[in-house]
C-alpha positions as CSV (number, residue, x, y, z in Angstrom):
1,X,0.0,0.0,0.0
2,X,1.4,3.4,-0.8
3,X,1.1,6.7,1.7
4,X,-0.1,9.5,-0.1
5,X,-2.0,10.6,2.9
6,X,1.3,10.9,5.1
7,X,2.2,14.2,4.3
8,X,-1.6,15.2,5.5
9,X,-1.6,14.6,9.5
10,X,0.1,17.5,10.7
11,X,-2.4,19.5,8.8
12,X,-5.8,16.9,10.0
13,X,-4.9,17.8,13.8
14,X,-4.6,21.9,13.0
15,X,-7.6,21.9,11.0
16,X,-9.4,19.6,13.4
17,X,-8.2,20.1,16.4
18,X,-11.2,21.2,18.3
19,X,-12.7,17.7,16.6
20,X,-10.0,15.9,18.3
21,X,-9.8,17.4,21.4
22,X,-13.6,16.4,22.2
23,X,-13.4,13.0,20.7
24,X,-10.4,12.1,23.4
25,X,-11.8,14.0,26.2
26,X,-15.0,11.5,25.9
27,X,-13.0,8.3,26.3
28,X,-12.0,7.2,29.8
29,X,-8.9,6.6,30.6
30,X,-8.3,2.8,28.8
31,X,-4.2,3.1,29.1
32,X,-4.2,3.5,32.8
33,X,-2.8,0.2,33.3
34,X,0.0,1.0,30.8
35,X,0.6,4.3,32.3
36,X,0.8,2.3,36.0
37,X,3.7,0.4,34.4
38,X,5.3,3.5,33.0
39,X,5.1,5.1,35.7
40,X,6.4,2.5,38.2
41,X,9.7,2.7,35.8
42,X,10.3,6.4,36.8
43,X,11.6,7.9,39.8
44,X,9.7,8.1,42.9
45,X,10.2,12.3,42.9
46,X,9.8,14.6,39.7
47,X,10.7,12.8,37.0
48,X,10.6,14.3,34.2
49,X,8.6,13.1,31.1
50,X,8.6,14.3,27.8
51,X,5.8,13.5,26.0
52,X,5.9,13.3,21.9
53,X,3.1,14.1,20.2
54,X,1.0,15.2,23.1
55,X,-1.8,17.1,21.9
56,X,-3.8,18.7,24.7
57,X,-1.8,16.6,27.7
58,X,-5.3,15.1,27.8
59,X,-5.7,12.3,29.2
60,X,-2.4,11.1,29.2
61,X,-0.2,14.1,30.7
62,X,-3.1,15.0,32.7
63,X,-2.8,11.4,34.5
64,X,0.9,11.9,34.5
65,X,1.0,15.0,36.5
66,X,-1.2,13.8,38.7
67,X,1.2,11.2,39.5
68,X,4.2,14.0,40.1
69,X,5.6,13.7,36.6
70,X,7.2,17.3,34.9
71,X,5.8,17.3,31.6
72,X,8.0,18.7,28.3
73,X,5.0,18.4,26.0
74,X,5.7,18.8,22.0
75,X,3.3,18.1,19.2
76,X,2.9,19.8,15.5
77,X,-0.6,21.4,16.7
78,X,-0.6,25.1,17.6
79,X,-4.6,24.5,18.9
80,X,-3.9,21.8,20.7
81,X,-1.0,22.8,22.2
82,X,-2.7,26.1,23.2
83,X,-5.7,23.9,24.9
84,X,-2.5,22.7,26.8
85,X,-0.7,25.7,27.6
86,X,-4.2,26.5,28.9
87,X,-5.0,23.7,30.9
88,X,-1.4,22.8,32.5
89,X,0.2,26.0,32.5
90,X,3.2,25.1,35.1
91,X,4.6,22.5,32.3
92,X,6.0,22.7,29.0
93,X,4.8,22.9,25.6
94,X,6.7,23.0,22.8
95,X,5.4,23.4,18.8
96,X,7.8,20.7,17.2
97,X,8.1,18.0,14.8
98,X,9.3,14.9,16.5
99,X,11.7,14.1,13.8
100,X,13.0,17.2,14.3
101,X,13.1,18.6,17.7
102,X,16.1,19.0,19.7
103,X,16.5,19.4,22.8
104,X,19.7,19.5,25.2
105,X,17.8,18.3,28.4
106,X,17.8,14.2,28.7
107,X,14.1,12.6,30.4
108,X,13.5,10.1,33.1
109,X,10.8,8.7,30.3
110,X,9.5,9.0,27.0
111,X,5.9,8.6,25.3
112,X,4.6,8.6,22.0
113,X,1.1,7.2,22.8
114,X,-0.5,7.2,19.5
115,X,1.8,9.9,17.5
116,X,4.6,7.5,16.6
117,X,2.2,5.6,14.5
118,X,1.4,8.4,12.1
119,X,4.9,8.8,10.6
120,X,5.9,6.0,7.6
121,X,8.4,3.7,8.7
122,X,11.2,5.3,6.9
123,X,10.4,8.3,9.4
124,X,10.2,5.7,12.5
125,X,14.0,3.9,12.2
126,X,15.8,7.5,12.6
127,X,13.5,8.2,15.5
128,X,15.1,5.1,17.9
129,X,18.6,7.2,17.8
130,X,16.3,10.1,19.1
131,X,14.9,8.2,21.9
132,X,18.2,7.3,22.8
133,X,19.4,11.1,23.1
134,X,16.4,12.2,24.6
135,X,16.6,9.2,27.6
136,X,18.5,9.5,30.8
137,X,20.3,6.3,31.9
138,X,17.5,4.2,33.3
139,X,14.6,6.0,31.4
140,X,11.6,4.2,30.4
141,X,10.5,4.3,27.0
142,X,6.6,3.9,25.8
143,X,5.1,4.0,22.5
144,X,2.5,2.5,20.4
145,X,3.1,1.0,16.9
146,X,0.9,-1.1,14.0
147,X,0.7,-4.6,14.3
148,X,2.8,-5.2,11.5
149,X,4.7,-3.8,8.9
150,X,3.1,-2.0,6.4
151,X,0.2,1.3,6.4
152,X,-3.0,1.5,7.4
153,X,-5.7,4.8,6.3
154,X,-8.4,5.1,8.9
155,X,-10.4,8.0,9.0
156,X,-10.9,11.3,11.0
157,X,-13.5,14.1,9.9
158,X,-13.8,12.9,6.6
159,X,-10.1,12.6,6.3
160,X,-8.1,10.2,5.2
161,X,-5.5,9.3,8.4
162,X,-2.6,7.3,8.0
163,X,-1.0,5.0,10.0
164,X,2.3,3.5,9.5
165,X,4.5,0.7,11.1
166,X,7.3,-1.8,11.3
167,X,7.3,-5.1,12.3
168,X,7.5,-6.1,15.9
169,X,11.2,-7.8,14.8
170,X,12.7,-4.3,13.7
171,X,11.6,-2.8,16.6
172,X,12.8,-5.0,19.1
173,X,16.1,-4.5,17.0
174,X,16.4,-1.3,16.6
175,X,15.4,-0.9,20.7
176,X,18.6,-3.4,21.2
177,X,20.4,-1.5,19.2
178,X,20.1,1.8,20.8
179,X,20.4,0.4,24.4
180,X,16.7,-0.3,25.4
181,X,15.7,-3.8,26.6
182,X,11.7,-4.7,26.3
183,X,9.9,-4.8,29.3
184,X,6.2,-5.5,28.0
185,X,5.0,-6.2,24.2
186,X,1.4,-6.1,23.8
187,X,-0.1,-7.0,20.4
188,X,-3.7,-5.7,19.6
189,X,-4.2,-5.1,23.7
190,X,-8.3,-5.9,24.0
191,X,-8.1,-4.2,27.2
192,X,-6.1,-1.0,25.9
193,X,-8.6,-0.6,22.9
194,X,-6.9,-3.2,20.8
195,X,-3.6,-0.8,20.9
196,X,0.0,-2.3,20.2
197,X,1.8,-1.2,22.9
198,X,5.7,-1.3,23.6
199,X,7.4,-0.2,26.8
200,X,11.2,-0.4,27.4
201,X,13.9,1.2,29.5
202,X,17.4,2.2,29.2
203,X,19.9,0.1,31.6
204,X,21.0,2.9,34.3
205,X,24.4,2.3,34.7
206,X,24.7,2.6,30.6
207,X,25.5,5.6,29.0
208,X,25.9,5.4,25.2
């Protein structure tokens, strides 16, 4: 399958962004247990968290700051990131591409929780060396992917919303390869809302 429709998501959550922000708000909180896991990963005090691709900070950074987690929030959204700023205004919000932000500060932990899997998989292998820079020794690293290689088009507003994604061999490669060891793999999690979910930390006494 090709991915014409790639080059269109930034663009689906500016124009739509009031769409999206009232479709998630609806939906209880069905990652909790994956965020429980995260979170017991993390330091007990302040760790810091730097969530990729995180729209409003609702639900997830929400739930993280309530569990005493400093937020760096970035996402390619201006309106979602204001709804943010708005909401959370004591933590950080940043308008940036993942695949090209840089930042000089290194995180406790790392989540792309439904963000990841919009970028094609030529987009996703340079992101692992990312993670890697981004992740303090001992960070934990959470993200959701496709089942499978290949791309997927759903559909949001009328649009046309791609999905993209390795398989779960490459990943766990490309994890070993830039110093993160698997914790929990779940394909197709019924209880998460059928979400592939992948959570991994960085050894602490390992500094590549």
């Amino acid at each position: 399958m090709s991915d014409p429709y790639a080059d269109d998501i930034i663009a689906i959550y500016q124009e739509h962004a009031a769409a999206f922000e009232a479709q998630r708000d609806a939906h209880r909180l069905i990652e909790a247990d994956w965020l429980a896991a995260f979170r017991d990963l993390l330091p007990a005090a302040a760790p810091r968290v730097l969530d990729i691709g995180c729209g409003t900070g609702r639900p997830i950074a929400r739930h993280l700051i309530a569990q005493g987690c400093l937020i760096t929030g970035i996402d390619t959204s201006e309106p979602l990131l204001a709804s943010a700023r708005a909401a959370f205004p004591d933590q950080r919000w940043i308008a940036a591409d993942m695949r090209r932000f840089s930042c000089p500060d290194r995180f406790h932990g790392l989540i792309a929780w439904h963000s990841f899997f919009h970028l094609r998989p030529d987009d996703q292998r340079p992101m692992f060396d990312r993670f890697r820079r981004w992740a303090e020794p001992g960070a934990a690293l959470m993200f959701t992917s496709g089942p499978s290689h290949g791309h997927a088009i759903g559909q949001f507003e009328g649009r046309p919303l791609y999905h993209g994604s390795l398989d779960k061999d490459e990943y766990r490669q490309l994890l070993a390869d830039n110093g993160f060891e698997v914790v929990r793999q779940v394909q197709n999690d019924v209880a998460c809302g059928g979400a592939t979910v992948w959570l991994a930390r960085r050894p602490a006494l390992l500094d590549l």
